[in-house]
C-alpha positions as CSV (number, residue, x, y, z in Angstrom):
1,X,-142.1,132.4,4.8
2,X,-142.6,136.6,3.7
3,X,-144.7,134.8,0.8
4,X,-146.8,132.7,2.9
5,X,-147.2,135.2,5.3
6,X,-148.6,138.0,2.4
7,X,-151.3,135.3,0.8
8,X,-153.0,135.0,4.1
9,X,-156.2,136.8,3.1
10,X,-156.2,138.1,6.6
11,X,-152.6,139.4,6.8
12,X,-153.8,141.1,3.2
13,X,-157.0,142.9,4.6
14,X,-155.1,143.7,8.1
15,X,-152.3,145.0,5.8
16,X,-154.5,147.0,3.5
17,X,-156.1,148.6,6.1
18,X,-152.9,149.8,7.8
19,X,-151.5,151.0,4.1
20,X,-154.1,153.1,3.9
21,X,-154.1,154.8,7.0
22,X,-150.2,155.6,6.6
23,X,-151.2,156.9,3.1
24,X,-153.8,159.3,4.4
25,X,-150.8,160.2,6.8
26,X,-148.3,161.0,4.3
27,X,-150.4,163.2,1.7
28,X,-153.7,164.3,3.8
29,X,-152.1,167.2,5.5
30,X,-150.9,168.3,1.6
31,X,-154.2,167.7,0.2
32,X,-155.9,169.5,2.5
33,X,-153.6,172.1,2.2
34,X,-152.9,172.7,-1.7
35,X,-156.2,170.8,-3.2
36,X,-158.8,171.9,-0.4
37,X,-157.2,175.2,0.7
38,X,-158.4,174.6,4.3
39,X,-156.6,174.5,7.8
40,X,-158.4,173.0,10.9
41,X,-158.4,176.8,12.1
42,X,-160.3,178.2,9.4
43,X,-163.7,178.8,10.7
44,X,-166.9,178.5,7.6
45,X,-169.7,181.1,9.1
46,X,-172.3,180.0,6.6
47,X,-171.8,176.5,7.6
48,X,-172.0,175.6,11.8
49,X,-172.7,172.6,13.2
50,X,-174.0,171.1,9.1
51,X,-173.9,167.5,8.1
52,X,-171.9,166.1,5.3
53,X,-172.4,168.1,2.2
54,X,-170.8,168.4,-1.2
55,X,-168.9,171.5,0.5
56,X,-167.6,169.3,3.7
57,X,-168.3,165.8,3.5
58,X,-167.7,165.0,6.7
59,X,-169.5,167.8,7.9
60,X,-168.3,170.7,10.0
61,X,-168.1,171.6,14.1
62,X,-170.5,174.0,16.3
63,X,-167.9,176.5,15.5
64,X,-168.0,176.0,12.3
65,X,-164.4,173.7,11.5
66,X,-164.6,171.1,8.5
67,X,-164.4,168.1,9.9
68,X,-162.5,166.3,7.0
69,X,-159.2,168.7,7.9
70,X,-159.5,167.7,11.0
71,X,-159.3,164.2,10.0
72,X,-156.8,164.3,7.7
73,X,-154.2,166.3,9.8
74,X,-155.3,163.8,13.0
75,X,-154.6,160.8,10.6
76,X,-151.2,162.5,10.8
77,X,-150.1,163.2,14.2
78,X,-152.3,159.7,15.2
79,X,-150.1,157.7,13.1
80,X,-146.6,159.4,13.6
81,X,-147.5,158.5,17.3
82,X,-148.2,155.1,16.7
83,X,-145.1,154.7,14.3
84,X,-142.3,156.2,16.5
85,X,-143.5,155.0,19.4
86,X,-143.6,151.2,17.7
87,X,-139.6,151.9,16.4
88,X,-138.4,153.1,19.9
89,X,-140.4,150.2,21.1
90,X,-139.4,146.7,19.3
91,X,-135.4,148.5,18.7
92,X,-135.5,148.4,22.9
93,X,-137.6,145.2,23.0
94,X,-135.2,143.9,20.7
95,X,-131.7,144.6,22.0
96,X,-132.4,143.8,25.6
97,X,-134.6,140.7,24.8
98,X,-131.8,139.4,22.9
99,X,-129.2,140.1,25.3
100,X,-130.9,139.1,28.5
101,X,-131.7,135.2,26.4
102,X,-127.9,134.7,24.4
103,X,-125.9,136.4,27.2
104,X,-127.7,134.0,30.2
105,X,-126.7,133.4,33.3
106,X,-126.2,136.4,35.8
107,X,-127.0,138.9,33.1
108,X,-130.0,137.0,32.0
109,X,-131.1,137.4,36.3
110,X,-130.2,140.7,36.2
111,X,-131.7,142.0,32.9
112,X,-134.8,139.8,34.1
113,X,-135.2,141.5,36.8
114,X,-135.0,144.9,35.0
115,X,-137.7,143.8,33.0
116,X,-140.1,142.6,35.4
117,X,-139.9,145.6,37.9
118,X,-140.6,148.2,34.4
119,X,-143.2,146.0,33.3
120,X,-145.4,146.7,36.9
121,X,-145.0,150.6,36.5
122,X,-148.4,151.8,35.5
123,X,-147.6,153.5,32.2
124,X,-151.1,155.0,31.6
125,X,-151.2,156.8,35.2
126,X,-147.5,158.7,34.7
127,X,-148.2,159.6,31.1
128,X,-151.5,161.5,32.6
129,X,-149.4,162.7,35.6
130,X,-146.3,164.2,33.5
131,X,-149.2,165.2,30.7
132,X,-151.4,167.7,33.2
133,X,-147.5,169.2,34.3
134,X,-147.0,169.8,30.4
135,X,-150.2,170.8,28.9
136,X,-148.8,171.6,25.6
137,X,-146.8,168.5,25.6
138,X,-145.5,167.9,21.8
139,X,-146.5,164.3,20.0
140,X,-142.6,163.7,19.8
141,X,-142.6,163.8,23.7
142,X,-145.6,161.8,23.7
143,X,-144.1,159.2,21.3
144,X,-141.1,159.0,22.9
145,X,-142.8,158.4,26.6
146,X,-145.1,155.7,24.8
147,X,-142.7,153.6,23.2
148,X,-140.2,153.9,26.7
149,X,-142.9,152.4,28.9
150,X,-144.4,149.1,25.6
151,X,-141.5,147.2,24.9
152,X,-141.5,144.9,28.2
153,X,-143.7,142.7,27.0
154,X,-142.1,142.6,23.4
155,X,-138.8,142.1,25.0
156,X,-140.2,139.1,27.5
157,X,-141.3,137.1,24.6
158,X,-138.1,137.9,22.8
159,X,-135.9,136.6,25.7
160,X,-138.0,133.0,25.6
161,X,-137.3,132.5,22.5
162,X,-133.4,133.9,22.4
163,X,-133.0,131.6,25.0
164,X,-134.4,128.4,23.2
165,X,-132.3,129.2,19.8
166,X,-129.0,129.8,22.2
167,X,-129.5,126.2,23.4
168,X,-129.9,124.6,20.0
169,X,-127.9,122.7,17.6
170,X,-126.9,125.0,15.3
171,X,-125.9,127.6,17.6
172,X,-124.0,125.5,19.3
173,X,-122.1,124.4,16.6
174,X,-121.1,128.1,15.3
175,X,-119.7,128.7,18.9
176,X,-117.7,125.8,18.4
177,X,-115.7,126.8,15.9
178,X,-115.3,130.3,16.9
179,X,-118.0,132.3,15.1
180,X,-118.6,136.0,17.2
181,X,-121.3,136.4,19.4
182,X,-122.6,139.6,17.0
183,X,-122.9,137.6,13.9
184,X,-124.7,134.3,15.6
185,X,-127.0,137.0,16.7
186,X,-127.2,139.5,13.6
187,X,-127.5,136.4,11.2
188,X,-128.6,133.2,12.5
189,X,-130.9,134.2,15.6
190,X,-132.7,137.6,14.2
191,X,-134.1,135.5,11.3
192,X,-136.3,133.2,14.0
193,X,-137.4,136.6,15.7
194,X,-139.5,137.5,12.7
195,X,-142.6,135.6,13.9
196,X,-142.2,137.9,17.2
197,X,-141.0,141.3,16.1
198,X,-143.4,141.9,13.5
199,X,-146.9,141.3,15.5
200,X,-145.5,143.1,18.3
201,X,-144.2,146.1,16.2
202,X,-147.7,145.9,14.6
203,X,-149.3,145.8,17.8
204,X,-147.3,148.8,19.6
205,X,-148.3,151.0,16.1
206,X,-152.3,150.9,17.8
207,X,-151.1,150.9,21.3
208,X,-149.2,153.8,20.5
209,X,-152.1,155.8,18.7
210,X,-154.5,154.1,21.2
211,X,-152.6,155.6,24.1
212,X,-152.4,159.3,22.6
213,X,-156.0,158.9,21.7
214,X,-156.8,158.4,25.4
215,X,-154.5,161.4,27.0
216,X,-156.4,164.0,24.1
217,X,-159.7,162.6,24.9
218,X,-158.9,163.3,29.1
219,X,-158.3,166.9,27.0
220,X,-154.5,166.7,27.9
221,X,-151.4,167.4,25.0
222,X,-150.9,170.1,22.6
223,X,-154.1,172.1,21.5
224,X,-152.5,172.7,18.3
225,X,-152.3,169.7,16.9
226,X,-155.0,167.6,16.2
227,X,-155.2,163.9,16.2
228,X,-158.0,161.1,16.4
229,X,-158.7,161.6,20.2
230,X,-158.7,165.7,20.3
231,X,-161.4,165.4,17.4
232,X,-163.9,163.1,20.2
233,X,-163.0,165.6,23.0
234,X,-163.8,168.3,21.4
235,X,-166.9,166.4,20.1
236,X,-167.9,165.6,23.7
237,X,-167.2,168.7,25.3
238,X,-169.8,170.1,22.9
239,X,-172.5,167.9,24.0
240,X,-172.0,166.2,19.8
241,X,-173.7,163.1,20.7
242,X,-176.7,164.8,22.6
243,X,-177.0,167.0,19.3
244,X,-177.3,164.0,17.3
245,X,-174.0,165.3,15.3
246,X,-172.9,161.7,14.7
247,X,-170.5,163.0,11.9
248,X,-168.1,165.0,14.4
249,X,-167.1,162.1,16.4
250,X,-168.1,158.7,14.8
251,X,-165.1,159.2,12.1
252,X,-162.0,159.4,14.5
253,X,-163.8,156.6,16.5
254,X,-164.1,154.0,13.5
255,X,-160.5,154.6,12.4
256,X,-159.2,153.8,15.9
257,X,-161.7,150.4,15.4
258,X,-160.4,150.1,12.0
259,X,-156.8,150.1,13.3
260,X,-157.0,148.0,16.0
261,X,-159.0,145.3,13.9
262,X,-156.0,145.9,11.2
263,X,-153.5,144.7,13.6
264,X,-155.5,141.8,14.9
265,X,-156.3,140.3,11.5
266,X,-152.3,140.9,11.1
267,X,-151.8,138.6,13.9
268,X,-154.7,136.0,13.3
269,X,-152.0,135.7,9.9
270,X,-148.8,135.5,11.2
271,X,-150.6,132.6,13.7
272,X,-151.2,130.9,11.0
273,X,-147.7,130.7,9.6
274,X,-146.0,130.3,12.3
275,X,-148.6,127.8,13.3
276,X,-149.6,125.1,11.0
277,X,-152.6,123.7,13.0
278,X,-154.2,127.1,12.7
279,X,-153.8,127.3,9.2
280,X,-157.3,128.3,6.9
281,X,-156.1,125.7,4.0
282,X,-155.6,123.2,7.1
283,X,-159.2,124.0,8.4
284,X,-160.8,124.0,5.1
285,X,-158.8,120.7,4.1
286,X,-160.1,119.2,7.6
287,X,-163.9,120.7,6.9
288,X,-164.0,118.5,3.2
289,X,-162.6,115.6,4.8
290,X,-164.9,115.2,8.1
291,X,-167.7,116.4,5.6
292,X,-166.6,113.1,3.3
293,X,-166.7,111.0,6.6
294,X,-170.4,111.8,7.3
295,X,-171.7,111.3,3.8
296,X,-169.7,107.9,3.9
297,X,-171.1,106.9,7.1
298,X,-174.5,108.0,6.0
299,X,-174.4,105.6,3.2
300,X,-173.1,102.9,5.5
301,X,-176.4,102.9,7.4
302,X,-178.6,100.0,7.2
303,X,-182.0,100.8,5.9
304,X,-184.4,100.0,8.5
305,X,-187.3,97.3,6.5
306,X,-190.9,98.3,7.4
């Protein structure tokens, strides 16, 4: 299934897209530090408010800050969001998902419950609220209040399905002659929770940097660290769009597109695996065949005799 899932052609650009960012997050911040020599502090006086150049090609702020610093140490704290919020996430999503669909029953109700009355509390609101009581709130924090308030979903869709695998066959049959509840779990039902866990680990990696993006660009978190979204509030406050300074805020804003498109081409894949009517061979296979049909009954056609 991991090879059929890596020759999608969508699951490969989605992928690729996603690799790159995460490279750009592990060695920008060095590169910018030991090959340019620059900080997103340092301020160029002979260059304010310039367009790309061989000297910044990404241009520089009003005040003067090469904007390809910025980028490359946002790329950083962006994705470290989006990562340890995904991880803190699906490992919740996970373990209650699973326990609410093999345990069943009255813990199944309860943990239900549980679920249902988190999933209604507005996370975007309370991240703002305890954001504006701790301005200088560090990306950890952030991460950490992210990921707490994006795994009900995750964890709903893993309970349906722990829930179907607990009633079949198989399952059945290791509880019958005595196999532990940990290793049914651990080795027979995590295997069928790939086609879940992935998209949705994929898919809280954006909402995480998605969500960060939005508290910098209200102009709330940490100052001192830049990411994606402190780059466009900056950019707005200074009126960059009215200036026509397109290269200050059009970069952080095509790597958030670029993201989220990277994750929905990653799911458009696994749909396709774990689907087989959605499949592209299918569709093409399907295409040559109804396009064989019509040239058939073309030729079928009696020719009308003048």
């Amino acid at each position: 299934m991991f090879k059929r899932f890596i020759s999608v052609p969508k699951v490969q650009i989605g992928l690729g897209i996603m690799g790159f960012f995460t490279l750009v997050a592990i060695f920008g911040k060095p590169f910018a530090t030991h090959v340019l020599h620059r900080q997103p502090t340092d301020v160029f006086l002979d260059a304010m408010g310039v367009g790309p150049s061989l000297a910044h090609p990404m241009g520089t702020t009003v005040s003067g800050q090469d904007v390809l610093t910025w980028m490359l140490h946002g790329t950083y704290n962006s994705m470290f969001v989006g990562f340890v919020s995904a991880i803190i996430a699906t490992i919740i999503a996970l373990v209650i998902g699973t326990l609410a669909g093999f345990l069943g029953g009255w813990a199944d109700n309860v943990i239900n419950a549980f679920i249902l009355v988190f999933q209604n509390i507005p996370s975007f609101p309370v991240l703002i609220i305890m954001a504006a009581f701790w301005r200088d709130m560090p990306l950890v924090v952030v991460a950490l209040m992210v990921g707490i308030f994006e795994w009900t979903g995750g964890a709903r869709r893993i309970r349906a399905q722990t829930l179907s695998l607990r009633n079949r066959d198989f399952t059945t049959a290791l509880r019958t002659v005595g196999e532990g509840k940990l290793r049914i779990v651990m080795v027979e039902v995590m295997p069928h929770l790939f086609g879940i866990v992935s998209p949705m680990f994929l898919t809280a990696i954006a909402a995480g940097v998605s969500m960060q993006a939005s508290i910098a660009m209200l102009g709330i978190g940490s100052a001192g660290e830049p990411s994606w979204g402190l780059i466009i509030n900056y950019a707005f406050q200074q009126n960059a769009l009215f200036r026509g300074m397109w290269w200050w805020f059009v970069p952080p804003g095509i790597a958030l597109a670029l993201l989220g498109f990277a994750t929905t081409m990653v799911n458009f894949g696994l749909d396709e695996v774990t689907n087989p009517t959605l499949s592209s061979k299918r569709m093409k296979l399907m295409t040559k065949f109804k396009k064989k049909l019509r040239m058939r009954d073309s030729r079928a056609l009696p020719v009308e005799v003048a």
